[in-house]
C-alpha positions in Angstrom: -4.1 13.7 24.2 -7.3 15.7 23.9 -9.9 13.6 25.4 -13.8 15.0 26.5 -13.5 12.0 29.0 -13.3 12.7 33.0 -12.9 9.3 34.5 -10.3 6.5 34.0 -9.3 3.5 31.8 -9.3 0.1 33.2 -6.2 -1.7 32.5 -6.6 -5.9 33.1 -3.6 -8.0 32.7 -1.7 -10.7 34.8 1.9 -9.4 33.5 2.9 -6.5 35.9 5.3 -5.2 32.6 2.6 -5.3 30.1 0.3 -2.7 33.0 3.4 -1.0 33.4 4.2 -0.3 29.6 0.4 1.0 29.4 -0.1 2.5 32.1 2.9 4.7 31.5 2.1 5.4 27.7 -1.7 6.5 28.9 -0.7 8.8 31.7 1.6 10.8 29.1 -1.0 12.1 27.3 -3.2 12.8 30.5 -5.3 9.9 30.9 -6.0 8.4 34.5 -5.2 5.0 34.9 -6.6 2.1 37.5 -4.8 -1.2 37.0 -6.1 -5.3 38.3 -4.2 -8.3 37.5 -7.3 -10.5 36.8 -10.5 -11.2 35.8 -12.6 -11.0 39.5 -10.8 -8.0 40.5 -11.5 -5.8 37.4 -15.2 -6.9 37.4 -15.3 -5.4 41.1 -13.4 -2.1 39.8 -16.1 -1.5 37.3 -18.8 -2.4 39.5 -17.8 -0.1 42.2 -16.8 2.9 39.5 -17.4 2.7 35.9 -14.5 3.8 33.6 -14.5 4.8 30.1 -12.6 2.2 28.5 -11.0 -1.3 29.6 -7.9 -2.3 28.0 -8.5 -6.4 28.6 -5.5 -9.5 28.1 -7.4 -12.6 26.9 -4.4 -15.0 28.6 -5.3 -14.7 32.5 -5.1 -17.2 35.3 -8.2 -17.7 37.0 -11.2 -16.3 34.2 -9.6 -15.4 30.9 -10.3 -12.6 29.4 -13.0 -13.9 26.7 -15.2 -14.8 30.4 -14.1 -11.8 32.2 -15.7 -9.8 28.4 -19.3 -12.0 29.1 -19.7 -11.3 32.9 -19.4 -7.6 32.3 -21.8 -7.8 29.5 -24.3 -9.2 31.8 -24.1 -7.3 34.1 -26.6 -3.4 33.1 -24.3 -1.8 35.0 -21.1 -2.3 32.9 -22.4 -3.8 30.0 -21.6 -0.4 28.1 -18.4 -0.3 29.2 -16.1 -0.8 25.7 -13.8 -3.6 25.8 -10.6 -3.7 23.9 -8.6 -6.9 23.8 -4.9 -7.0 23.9 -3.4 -10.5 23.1 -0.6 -12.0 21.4 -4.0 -14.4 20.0 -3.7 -12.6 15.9 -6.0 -15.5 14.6 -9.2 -14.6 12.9 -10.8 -17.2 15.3 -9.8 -15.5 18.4 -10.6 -12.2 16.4 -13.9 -12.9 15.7 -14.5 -14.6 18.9 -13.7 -11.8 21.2 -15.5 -8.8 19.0 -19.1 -11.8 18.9 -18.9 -11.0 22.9 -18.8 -7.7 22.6 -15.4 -6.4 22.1 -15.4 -2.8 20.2 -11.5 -3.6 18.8 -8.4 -6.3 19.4 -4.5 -4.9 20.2 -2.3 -7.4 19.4 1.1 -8.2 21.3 4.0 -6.9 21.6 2.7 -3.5 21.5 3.3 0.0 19.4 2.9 2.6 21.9 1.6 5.0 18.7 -1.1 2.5 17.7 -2.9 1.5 21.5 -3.0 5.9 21.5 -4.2 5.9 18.8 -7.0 3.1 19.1 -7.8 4.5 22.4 -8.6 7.9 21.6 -10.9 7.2 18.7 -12.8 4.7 21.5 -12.8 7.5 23.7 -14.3 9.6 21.1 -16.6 7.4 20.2 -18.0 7.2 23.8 -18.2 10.3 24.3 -19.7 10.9 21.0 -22.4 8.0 22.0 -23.0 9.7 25.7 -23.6 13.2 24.2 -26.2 11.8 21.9 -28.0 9.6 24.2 -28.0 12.7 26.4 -29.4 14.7 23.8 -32.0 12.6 23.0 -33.3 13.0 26.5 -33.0 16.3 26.6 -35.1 15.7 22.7 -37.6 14.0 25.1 -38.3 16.0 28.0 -37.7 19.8 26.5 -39.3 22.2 25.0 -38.8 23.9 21.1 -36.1 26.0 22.4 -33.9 23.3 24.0 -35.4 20.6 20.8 -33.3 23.2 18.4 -30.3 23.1 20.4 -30.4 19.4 20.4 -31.0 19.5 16.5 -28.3 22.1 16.1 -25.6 20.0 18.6 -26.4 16.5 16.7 -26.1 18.3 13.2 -22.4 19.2 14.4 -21.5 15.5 15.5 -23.4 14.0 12.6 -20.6 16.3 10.3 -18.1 14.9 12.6 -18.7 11.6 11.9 -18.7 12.4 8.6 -15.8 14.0 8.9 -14.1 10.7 10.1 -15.5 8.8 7.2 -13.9 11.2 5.0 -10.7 10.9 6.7 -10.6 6.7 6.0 -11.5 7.6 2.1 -9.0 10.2 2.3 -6.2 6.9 3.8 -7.8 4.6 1.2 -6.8 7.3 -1.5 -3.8 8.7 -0.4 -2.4 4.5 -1.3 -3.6 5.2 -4.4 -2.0 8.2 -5.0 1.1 7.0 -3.5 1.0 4.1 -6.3 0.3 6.5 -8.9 3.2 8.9 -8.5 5.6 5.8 -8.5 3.7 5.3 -11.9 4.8 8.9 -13.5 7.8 8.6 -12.0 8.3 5.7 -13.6 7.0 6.9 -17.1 9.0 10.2 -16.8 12.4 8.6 -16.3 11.4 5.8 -18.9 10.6 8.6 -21.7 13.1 10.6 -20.9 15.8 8.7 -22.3 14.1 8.1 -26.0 13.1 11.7 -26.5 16.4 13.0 -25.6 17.8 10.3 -27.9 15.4 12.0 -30.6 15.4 15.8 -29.9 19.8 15.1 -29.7 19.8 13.3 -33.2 17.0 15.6 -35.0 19.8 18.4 -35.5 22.4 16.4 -37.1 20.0 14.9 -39.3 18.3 17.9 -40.6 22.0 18.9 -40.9 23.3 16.2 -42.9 20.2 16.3 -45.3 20.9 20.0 -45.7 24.0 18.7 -47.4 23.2 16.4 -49.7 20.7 18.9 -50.8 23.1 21.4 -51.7 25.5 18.7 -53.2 21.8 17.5 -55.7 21.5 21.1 -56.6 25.3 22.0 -57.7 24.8 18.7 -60.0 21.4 20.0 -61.1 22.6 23.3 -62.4 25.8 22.3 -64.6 27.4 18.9 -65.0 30.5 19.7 -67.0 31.0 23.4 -65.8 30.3 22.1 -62.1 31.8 19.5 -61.7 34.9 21.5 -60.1 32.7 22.7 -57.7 30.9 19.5 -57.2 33.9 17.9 -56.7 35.0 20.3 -53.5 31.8 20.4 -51.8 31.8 16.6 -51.7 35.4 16.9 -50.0 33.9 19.3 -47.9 31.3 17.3 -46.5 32.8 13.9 -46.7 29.7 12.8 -48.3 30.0 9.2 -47.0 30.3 9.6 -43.4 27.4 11.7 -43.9 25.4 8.9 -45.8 26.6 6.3 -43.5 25.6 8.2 -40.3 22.3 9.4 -41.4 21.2 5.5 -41.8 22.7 5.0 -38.0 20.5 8.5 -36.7 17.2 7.6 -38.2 17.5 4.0 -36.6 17.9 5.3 -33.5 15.7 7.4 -33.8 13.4 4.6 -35.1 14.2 2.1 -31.7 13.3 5.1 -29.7 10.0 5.5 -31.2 9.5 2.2 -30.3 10.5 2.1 -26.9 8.0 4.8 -26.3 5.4 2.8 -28.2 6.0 0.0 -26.1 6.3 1.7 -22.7 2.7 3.6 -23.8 1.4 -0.2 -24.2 3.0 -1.0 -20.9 1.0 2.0 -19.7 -2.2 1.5 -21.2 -1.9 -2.4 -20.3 -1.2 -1.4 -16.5 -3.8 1.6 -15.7 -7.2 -0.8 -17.4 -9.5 -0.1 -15.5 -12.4 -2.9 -16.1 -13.8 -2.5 -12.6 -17.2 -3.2 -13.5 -17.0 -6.5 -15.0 -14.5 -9.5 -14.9 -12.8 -10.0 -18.8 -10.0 -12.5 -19.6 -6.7 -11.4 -19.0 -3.5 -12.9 -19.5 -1.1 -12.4 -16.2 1.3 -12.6 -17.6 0.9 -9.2 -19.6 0.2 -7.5 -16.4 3.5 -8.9 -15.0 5.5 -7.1 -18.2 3.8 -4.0 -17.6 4.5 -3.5 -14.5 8.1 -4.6 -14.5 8.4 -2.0 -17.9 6.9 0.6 -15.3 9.3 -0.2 -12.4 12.0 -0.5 -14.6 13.9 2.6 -13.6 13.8 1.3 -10.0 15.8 -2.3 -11.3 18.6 0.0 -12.5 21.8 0.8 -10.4 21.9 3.1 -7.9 25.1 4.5 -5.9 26.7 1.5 -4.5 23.4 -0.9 -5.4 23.9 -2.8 -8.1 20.9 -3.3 -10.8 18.6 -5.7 -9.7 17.8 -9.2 -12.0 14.7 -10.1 -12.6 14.5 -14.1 -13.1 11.4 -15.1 -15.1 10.1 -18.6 -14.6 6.8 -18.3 -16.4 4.8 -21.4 -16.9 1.9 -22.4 -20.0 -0.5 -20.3 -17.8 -4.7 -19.8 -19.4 -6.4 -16.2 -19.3 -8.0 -16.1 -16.3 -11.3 -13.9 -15.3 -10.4 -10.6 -13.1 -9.9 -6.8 -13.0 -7.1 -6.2 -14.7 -6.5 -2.6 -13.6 -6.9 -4.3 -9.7 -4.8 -7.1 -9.9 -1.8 -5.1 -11.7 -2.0 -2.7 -8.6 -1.3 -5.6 -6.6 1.0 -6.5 -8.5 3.1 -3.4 -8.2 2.6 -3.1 -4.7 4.2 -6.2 -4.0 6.8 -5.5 -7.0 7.4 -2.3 -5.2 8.0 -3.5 -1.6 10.5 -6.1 -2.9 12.3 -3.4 -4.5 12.4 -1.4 -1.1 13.6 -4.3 0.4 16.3 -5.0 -2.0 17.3 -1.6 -1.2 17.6 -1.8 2.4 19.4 -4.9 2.4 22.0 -4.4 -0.5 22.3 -7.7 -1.3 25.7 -8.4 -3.6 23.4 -9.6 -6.5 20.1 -8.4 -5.5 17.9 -10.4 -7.5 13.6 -10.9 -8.0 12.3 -14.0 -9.3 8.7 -14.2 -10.8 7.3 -17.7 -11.2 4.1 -18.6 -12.6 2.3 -22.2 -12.4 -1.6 -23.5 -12.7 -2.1 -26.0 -9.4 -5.6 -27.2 -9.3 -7.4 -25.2 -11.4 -5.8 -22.1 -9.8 -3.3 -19.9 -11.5 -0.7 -19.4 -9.2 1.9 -16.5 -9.2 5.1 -16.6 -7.1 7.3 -13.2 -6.0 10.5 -14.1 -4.8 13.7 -11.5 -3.4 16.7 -11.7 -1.8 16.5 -9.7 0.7 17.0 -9.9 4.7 13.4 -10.8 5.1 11.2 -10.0 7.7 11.3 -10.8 11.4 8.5 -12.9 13.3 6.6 -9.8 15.0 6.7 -7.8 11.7 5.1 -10.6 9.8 2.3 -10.7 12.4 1.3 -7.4 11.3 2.0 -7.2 7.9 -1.4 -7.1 6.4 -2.8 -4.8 9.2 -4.6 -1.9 8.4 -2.2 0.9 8.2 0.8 -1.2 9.7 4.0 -0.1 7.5 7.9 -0.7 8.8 8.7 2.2 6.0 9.3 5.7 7.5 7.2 8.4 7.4 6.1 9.8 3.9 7.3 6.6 2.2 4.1 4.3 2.7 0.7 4.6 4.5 0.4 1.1 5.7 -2.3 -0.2 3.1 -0.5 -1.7 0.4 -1.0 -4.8 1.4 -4.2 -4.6 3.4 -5.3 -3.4 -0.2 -3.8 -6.6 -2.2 -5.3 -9.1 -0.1 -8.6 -7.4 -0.2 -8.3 -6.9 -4.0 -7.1 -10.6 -4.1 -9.5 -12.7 -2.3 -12.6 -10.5 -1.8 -12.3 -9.7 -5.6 -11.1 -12.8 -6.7 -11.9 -15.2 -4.7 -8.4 -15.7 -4.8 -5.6 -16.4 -1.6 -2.5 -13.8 -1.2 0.3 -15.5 1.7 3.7 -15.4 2.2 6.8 -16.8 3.4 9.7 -14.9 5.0 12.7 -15.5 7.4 15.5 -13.2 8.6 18.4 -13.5 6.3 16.4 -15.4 3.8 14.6 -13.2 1.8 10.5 -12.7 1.4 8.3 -14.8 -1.0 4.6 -13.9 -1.9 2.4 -16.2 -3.6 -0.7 -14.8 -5.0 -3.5 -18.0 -6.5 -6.0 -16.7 -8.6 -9.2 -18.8 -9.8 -8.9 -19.9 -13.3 -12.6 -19.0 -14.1 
């Protein structure tokens, strides 16, 4: 790990595995390590030598880790000193708790060697970021023009680093989007394919056929009595009815595949609103069909899994006010995950059922598989920011940090769900009427 950093990350816990597992992660990538097993003694470690970063368990005998946090914020000499919990505490109480005493970020338990890394580096980055400024702002105060341009210069560069960090997140944020969006043309591709084929396969028979009976109207144009001879063999020729039965059967198939593309360029249009700007009334149940039209490709059978059913249980459901364009991204997000699942599992009759209900004034929409479900620690972390289970290249982690935000900051909504191994997974997303 590349790290501007010289000194050495506290590590507080009472569990001599849990210092064990961290301390070995941290010194692979060339950090130095110093390790207590409570509260008193890591408040003398700091006081004697500061370090750069302390990784800090909440549970400890003696002072817990939340009292451990406010002794060394009172204290000027290590009240700089960035804090990081690590608990097995994922409540928003304990959350908000620990970052109100000063806390710069929370590790949850049991850990992912790749995600305390990674949270520790950008801490690391940040303090030294925060030490070089501090230090050129003195160096702003006490020097002369020459060394007040270098300062300039030198804060310009970190100012486009930070900047460059922003742009990273947006560039996260948008690479879900994108990662929706090509199972969108994906989906329309294969969809269309199908009709137009169907079209471009029956144009030539048909032109074909109508060639035919034109050629048959102008023998019996020219000469009845002498042509009729004539007219006679070509209709032999041609088997005129076949040819009149089977144009009626081309041009209706051709006709049902116009309107399969009609109605998958609804689906579309239904799907990709994008009234962002103001709340309209929208029926969910629209949004539902659209995205199921979109997906459909995905429901079909593949190899040795079978096509999946999709049970609809819709109830008498009202328009209600929201982004239509947001909530139909959440809705094929969590369309799209069940899917996954479905295909991970195999089940023998893999199967989705959508339910949809009004319960106290909220409209209230159920997504049900049938897959293996999801095991405890995984469903601790399934809404974390960039927390995925699918491998790399298939998903970014912020599907669902996405939906929830979409859901109830949006909304004012509630997204939640239900899982056990061998059980399948059941999301229930409750939407405010008005």
């Amino acid at each position: 790990m590349d790290n501007s950093t010289t000194g050495f990350i506290l590590i507080v816990d009472d569990n001599s595995t849990n210092l064990s597992v961290l301390s070995q992660a941290l010194k692979q990538v060339g950090l130095k390590v110093r390790m207590a097993m409570d509260g008193v003694s890591a408040i003398k470690i700091a006081q004697q030598q500061s370090p750069e970063l302390i990784l800090l368990d909440v549970q400890m005998p003696g002072i817990d880790g939340f009292e451990t946090c406010i002794r060394l914020k009172a204290n000027p000499s290590t009240q700089t000193i960035p804090i990081i919990f690590t608990t097995a505490l994922a409540d928003t109480d304990n959350k908000v708790k620990g970052l109100s005493l000063g806390a710069v970020d929370y590790i949850t338990k049991p850990f992912e060697e790749q995600e305390v890394l990674a949270r520790v580096k950008v801490h690391l980055q940040l303090r030294y970021l925060t030490k070089t400024l501090e230090e050129k702002n003195t160096q702003l105060q006490q020097g002369n023009e020459i060394l007040e341009q270098r300062v300039s210069e030198r804060t310009a560069e970190l100012s486009q680093a930070l900047q460059d960090l922003q742009r990273s997140h947006l560039h996260l944020v948008q690479s879900e989007k994108m990662s929706a969006l090509g199972q969108l043309v994906a989906g329309i591709a294969h969809e269309l394919n199908n009709p137009i084929g169907c079209l471009v396969s029956n144009l030539s028979p048909a032109f074909e056929y109508v060639s035919y009976l034109t050629q048959i109207i102008e023998f019996y144009q020219q000469s009845y009595p002498e042509a009729a001879l004539k007219l006679e063999q070509t209709l032999t020729e041609v088997d005129i009815e076949f040819v009149l039965q089977d144009l009626a059967k081309l041009l209706n198939s051709m006709k049902l595949s116009t309107e399969r593309i009609k109605e998958i360029s609804i689906s579309l249009r239904n799907f990709s609103r994008s009234d962002a700007t103001a709340k309209v009334r929208f029926c969910v149940h629209d949004g539902l069909e659209s995205t199921l039209t979109i997906l459909g490709y995905r429901l079909k059978a593949v190899g040795n899994r079978p096509a999946i059913e999709v049970i609809k249980d819709y109830g008498e459901l009202p328009n209600v006010e929201c982004y239509p364009g947001l909530l139909n991204q959440v809705f094929m997000n969590i369309l799209a995950n069940a899917i996954d699942a479905l295909e991970e599992t195999l089940p023998v009759t893999p199967q989705i059922r959508i339910q949809t209900t009004v319960i106290d004034q909220y409209v209230v929409i159920r997504i049900i598989d049938n897959g293996f479900g999801m095991l405890p620690e995984v469903q601790q972390k399934m809404f974390d920011y960039l927390f995925t289970t699918k491998a790399v290249g298939k998903g970014t982690g912020m599907g669902l940090s996405i939906s929830r935000q979409i859901v109830e900051e949006k909304h004012g909504g509630r997204l939640n769900f239900i899982s056990q191994a061998g059980q399948g997974t059941e999301f229930a997303i409750a939407l405010p009427i008005r």
